[in-house]
Backbone atoms as SQL, in Angstrom:
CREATE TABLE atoms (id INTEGER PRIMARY KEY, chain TEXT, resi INTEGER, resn TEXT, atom TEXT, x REAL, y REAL, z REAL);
INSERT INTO atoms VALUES
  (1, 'A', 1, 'UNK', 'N', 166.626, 61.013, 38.275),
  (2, 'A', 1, 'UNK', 'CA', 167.542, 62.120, 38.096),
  (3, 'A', 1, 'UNK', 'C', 166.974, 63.336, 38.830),
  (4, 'A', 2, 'UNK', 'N', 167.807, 63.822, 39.227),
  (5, 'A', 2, 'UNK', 'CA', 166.831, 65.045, 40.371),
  (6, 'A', 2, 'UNK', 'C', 167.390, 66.635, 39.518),
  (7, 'A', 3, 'UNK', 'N', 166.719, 67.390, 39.746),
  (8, 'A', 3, 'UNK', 'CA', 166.573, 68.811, 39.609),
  (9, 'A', 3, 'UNK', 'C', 167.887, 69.916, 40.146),
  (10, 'A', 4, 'UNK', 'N', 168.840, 70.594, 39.655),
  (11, 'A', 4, 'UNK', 'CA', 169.038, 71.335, 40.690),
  (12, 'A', 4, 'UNK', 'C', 168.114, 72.797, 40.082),
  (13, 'A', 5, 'UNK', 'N', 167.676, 73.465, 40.964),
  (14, 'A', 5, 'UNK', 'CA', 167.377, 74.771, 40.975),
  (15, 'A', 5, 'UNK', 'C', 168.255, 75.469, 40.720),
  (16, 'A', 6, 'UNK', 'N', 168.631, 76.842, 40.710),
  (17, 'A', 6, 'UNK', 'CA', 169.451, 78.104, 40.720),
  (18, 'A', 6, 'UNK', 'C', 168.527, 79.265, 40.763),
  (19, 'A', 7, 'UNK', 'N', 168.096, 79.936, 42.138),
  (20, 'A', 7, 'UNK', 'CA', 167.677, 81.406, 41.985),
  (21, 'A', 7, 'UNK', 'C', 168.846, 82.293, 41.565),
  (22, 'A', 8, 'UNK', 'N', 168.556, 82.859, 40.572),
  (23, 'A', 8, 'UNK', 'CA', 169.250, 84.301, 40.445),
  (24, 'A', 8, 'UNK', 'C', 168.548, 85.357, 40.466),
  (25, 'A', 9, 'UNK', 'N', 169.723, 85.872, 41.258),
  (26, 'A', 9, 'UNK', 'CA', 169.788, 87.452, 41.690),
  (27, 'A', 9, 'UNK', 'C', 168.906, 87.952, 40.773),
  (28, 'A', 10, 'UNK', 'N', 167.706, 88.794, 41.035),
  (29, 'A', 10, 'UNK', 'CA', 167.118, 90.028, 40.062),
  (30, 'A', 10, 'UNK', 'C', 168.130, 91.438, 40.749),
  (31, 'A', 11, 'UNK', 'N', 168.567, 92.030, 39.817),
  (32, 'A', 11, 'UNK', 'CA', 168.788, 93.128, 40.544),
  (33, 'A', 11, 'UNK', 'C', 167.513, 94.186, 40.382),
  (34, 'A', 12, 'UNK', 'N', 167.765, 95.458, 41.724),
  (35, 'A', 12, 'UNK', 'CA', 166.677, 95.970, 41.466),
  (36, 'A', 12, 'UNK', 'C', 166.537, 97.316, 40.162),
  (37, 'A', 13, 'UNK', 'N', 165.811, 97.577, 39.888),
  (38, 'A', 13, 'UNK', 'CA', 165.569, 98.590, 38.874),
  (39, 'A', 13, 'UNK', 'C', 166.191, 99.952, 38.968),
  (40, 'A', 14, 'UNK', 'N', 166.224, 100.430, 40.331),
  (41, 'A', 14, 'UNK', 'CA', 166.667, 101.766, 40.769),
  (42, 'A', 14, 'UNK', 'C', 167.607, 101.194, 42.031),
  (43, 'A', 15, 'UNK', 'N', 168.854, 102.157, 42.097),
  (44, 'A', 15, 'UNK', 'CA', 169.777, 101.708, 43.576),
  (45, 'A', 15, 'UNK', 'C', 170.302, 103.457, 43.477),
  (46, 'A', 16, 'UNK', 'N', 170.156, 103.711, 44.901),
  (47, 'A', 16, 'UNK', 'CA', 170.468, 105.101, 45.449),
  (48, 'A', 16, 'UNK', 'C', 171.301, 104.989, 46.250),
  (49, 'A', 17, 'UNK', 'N', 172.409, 105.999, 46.496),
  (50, 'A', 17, 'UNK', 'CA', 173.264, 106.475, 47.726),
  (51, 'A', 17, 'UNK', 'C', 172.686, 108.206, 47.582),
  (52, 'A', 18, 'UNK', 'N', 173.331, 109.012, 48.425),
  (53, 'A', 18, 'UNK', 'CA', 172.790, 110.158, 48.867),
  (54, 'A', 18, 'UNK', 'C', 173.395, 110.795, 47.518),
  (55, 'A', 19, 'UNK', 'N', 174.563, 110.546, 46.845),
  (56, 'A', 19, 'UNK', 'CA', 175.041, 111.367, 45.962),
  (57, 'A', 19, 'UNK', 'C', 174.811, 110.892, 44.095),
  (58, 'A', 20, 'UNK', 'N', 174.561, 109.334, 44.093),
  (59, 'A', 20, 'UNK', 'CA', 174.014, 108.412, 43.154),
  (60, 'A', 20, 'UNK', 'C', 173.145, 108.065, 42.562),
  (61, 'A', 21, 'UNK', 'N', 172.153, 107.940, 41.943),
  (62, 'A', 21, 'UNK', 'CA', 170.973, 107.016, 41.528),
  (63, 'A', 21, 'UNK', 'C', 171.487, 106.750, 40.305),
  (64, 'A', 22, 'UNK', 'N', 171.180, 104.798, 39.979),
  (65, 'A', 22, 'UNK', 'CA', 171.530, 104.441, 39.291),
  (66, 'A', 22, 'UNK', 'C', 170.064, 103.432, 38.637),
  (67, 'A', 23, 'UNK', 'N', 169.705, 103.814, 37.686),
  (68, 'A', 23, 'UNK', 'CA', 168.369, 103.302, 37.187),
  (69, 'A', 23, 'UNK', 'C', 168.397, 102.728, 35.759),
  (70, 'A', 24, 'UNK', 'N', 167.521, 102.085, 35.326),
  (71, 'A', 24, 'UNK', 'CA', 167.365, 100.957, 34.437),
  (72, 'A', 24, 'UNK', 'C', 167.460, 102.623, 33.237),
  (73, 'A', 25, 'UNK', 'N', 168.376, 102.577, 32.060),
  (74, 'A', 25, 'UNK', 'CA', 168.229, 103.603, 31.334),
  (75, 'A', 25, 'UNK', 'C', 166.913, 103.401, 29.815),
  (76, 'A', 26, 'UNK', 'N', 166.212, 104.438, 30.077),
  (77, 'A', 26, 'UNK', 'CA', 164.734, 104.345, 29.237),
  (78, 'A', 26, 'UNK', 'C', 164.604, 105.469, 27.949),
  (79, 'A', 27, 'UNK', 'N', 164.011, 104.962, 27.199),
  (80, 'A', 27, 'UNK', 'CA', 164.148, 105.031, 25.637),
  (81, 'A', 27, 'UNK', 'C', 164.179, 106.682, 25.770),
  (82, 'A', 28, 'UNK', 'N', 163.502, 107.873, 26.581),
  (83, 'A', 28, 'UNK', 'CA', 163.290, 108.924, 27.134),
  (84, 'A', 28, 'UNK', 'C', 164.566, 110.009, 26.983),
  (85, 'A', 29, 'UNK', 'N', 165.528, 108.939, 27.412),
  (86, 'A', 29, 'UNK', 'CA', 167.237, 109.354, 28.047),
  (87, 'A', 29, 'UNK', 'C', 167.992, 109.548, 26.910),
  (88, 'A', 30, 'UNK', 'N', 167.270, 109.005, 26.009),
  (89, 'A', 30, 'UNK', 'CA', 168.677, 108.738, 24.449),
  (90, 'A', 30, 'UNK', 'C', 168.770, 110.428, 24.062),
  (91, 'A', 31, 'UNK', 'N', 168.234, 111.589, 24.053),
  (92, 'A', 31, 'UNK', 'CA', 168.985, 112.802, 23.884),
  (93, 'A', 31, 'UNK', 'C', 170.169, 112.852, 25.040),
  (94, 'A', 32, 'UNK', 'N', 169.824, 113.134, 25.985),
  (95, 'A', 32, 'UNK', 'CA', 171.021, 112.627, 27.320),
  (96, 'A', 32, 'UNK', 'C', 172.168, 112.402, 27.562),
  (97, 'A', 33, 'UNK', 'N', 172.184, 110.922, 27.068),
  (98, 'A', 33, 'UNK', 'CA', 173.286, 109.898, 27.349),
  (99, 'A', 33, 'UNK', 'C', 173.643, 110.417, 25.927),
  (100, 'A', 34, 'UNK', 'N', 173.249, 110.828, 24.286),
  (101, 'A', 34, 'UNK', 'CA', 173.513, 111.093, 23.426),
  (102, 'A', 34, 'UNK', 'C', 175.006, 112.542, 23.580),
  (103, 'A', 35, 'UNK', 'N', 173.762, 113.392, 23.923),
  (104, 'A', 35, 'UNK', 'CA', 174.821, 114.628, 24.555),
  (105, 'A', 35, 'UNK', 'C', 176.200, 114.449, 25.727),
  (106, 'A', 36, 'UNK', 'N', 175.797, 113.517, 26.613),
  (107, 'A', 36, 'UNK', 'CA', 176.404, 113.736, 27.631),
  (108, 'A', 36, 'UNK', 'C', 178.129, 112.623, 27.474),
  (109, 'A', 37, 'UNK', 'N', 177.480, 111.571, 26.883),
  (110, 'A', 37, 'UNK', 'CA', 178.989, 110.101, 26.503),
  (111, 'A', 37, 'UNK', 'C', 178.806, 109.577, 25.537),
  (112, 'A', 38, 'UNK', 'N', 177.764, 109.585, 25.125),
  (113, 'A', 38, 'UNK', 'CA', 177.770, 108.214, 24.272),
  (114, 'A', 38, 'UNK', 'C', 178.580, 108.824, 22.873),
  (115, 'A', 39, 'UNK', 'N', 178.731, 109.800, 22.323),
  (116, 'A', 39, 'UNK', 'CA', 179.201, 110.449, 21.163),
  (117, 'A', 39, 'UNK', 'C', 180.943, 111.031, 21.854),
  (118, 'A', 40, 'UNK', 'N', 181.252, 111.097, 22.573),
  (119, 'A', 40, 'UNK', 'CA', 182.412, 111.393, 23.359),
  (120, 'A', 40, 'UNK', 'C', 183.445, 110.127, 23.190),
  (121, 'A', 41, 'UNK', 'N', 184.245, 110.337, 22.488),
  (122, 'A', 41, 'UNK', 'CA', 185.955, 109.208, 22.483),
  (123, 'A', 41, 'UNK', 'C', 186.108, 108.900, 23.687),
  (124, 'A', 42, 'UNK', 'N', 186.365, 109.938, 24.151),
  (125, 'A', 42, 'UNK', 'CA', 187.158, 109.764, 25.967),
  (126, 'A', 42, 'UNK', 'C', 186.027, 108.803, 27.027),
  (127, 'A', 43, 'UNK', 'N', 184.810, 109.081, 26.915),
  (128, 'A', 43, 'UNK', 'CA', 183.926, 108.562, 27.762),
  (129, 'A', 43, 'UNK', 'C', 183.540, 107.175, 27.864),
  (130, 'A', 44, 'UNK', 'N', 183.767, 106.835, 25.902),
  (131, 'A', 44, 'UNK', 'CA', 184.044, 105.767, 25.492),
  (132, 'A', 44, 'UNK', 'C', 184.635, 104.753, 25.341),
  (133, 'A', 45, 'UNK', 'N', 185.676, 105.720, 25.616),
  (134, 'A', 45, 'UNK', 'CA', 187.051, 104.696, 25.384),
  (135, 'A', 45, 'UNK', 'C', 187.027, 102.965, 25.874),
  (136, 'A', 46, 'UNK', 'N', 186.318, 102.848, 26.717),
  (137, 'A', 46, 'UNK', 'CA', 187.047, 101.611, 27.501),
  (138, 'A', 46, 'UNK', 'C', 185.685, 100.571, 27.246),
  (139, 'A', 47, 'UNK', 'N', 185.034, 101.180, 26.696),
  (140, 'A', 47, 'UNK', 'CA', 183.173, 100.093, 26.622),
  (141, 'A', 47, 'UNK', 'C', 183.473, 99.647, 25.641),
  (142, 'A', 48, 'UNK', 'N', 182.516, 98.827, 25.362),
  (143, 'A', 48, 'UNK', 'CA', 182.789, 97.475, 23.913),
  (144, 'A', 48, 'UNK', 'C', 182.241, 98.179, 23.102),
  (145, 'A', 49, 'UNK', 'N', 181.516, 98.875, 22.892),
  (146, 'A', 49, 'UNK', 'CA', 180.977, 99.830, 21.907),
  (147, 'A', 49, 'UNK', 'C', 181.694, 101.423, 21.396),
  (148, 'A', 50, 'UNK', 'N', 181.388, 101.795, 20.372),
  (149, 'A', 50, 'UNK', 'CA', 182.447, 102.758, 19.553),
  (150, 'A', 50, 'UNK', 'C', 181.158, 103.634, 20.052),
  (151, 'A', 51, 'UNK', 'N', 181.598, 105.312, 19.880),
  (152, 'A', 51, 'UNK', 'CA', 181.098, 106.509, 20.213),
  (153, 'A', 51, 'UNK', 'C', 180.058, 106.423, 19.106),
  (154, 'A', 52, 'UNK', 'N', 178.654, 107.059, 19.616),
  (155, 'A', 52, 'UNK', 'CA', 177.728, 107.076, 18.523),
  (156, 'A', 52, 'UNK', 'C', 177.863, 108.037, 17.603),
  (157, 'A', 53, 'UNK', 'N', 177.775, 108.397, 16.298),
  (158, 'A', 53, 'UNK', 'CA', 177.438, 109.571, 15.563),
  (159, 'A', 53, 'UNK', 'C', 176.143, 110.176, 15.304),
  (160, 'A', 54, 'UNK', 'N', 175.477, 109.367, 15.692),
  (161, 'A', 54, 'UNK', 'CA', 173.590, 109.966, 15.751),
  (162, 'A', 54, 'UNK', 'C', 172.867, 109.783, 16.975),
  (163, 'A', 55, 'UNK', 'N', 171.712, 110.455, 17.010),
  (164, 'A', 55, 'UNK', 'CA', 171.233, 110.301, 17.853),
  (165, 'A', 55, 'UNK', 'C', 170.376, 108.753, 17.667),
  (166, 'A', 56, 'UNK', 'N', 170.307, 108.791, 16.282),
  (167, 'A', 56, 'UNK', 'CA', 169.714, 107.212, 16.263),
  (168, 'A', 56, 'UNK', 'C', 170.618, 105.890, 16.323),
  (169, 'A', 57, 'UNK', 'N', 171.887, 106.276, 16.494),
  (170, 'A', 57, 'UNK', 'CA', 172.770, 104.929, 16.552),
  (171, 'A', 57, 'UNK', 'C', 172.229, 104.643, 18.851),
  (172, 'A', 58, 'UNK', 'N', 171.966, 105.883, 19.602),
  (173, 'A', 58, 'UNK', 'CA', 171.129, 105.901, 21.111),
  (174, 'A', 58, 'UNK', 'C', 170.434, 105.643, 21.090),
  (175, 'A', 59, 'UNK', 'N', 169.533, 105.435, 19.987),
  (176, 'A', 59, 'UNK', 'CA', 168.133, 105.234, 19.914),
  (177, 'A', 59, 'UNK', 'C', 167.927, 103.669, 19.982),
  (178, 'A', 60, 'UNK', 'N', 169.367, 103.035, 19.300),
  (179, 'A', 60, 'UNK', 'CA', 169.016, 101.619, 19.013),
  (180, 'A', 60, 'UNK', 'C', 169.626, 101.078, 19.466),
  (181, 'A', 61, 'UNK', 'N', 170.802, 101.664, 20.574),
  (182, 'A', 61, 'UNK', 'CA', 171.156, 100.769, 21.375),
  (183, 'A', 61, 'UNK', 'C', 170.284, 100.995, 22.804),
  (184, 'A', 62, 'UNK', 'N', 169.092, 102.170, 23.371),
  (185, 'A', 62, 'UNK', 'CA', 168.452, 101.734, 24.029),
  (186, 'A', 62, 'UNK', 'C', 167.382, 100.606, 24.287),
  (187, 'A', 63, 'UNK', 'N', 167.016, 100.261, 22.347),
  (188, 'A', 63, 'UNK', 'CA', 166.212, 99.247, 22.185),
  (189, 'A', 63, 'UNK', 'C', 166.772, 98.244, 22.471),
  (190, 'A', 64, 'UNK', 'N', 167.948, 98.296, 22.464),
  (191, 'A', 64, 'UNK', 'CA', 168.782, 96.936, 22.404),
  (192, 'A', 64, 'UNK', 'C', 168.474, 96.378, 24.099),
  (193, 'A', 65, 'UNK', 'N', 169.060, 97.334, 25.090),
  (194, 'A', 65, 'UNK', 'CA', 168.875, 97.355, 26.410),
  (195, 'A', 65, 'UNK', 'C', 167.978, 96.431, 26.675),
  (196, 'A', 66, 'UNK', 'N', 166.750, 97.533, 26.213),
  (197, 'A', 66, 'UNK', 'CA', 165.402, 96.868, 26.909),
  (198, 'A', 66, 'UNK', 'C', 165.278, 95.254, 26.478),
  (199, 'A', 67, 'UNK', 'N', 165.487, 95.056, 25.020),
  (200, 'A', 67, 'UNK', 'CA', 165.391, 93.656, 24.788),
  (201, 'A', 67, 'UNK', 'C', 166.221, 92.882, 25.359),
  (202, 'A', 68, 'UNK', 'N', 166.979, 93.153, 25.743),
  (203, 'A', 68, 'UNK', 'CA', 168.331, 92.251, 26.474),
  (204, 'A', 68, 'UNK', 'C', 167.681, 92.052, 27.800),
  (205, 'A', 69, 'UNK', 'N', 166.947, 93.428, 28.816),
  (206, 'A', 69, 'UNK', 'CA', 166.351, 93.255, 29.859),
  (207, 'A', 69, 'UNK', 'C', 164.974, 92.170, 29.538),
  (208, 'A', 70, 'UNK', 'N', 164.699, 92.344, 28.609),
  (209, 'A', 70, 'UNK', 'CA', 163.178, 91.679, 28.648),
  (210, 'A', 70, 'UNK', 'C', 163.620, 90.452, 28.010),
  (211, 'A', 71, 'UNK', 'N', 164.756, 89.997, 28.219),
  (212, 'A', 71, 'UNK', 'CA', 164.879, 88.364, 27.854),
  (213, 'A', 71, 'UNK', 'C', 166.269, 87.974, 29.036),
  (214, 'A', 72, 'UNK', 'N', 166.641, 88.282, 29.638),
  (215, 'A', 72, 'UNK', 'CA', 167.516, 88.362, 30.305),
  (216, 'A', 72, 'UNK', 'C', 167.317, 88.623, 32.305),
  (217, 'A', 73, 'UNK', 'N', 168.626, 89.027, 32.757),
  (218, 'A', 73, 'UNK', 'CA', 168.621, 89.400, 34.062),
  (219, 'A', 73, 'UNK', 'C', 169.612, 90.628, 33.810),
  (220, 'A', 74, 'UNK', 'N', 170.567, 90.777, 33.098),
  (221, 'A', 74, 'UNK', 'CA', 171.627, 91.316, 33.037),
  (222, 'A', 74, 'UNK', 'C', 170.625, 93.106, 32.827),
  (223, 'A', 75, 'UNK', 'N', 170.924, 93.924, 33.139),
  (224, 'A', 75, 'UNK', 'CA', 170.346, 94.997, 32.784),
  (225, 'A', 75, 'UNK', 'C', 171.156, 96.276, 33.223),
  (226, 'A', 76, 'UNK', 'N', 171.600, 96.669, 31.562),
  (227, 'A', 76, 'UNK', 'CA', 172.379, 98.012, 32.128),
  (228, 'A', 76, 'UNK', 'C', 172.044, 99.334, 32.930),
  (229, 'A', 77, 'UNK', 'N', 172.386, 100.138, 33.245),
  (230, 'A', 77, 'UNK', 'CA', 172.178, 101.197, 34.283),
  (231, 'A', 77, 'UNK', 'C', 172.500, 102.416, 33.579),
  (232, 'A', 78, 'UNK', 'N', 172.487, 103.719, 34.121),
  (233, 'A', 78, 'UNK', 'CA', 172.181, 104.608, 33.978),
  (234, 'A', 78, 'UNK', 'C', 172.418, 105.538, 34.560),
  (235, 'A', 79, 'UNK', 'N', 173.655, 106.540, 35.303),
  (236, 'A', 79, 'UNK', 'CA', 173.658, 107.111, 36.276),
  (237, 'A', 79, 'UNK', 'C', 173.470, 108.441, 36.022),
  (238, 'A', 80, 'UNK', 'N', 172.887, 108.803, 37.571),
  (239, 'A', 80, 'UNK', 'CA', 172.746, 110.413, 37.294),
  (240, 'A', 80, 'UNK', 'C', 172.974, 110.905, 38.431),
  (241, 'A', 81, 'UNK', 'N', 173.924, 111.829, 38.524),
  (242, 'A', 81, 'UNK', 'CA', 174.602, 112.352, 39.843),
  (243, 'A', 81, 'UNK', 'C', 173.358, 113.477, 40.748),
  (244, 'A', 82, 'UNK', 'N', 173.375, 113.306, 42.213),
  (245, 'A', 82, 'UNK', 'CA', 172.658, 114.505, 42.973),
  (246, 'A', 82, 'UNK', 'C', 173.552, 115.873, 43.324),
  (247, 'A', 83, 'UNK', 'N', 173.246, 117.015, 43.511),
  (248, 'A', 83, 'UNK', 'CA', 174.073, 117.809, 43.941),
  (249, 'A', 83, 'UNK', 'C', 173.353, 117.570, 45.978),
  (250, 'A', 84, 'UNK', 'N', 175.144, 118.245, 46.354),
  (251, 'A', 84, 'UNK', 'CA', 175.080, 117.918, 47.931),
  (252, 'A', 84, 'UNK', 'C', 173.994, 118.733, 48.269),
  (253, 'A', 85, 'UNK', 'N', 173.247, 118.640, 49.190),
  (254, 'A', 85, 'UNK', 'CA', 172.106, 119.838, 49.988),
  (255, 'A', 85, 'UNK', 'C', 172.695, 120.222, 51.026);
């Protein structure tokens, strides 16, 4: 019986355009993403997950992340916009 292989894709950790960076989001960020969507209806609206009410409901879905990354390939992102120069 023979083997098949399958490489999969790693994606990389950080991906940039001049106006983009999009990076692996770290336990650091949960005030952030807290303030900025994750507690927001509208921002929310369309993700599988409901708007947080704490900062610790960010807290534990960044843990979640990382464990998903550290058993997985799938790894969510993180964006943070540049202003033009």
């Amino acid at each position: 019986m023979s083997h098949i292989s399958i490489n999969r894709m790693t994606p990389p950790d950080t991906f940039e355009t001049e106006r983009l960076r999009l990076r692996v989001p770290v336990f650091s960020d949960a005030q952030r993403i807290f303030d900025t969507y994750a507690r927001d209806p509208e921002a929310t609206r369309y993700l599988i997950w409901q708007p947080h009410k704490t900062i610790e409901e960010t807290h534990i879905f960044l843990k979640r992340c990382a464990e998903g990354r550290r058993l997985s390939s799938r790894r969510p992102v993180a964006a943070h916009s540049f202003r033009a120069q």
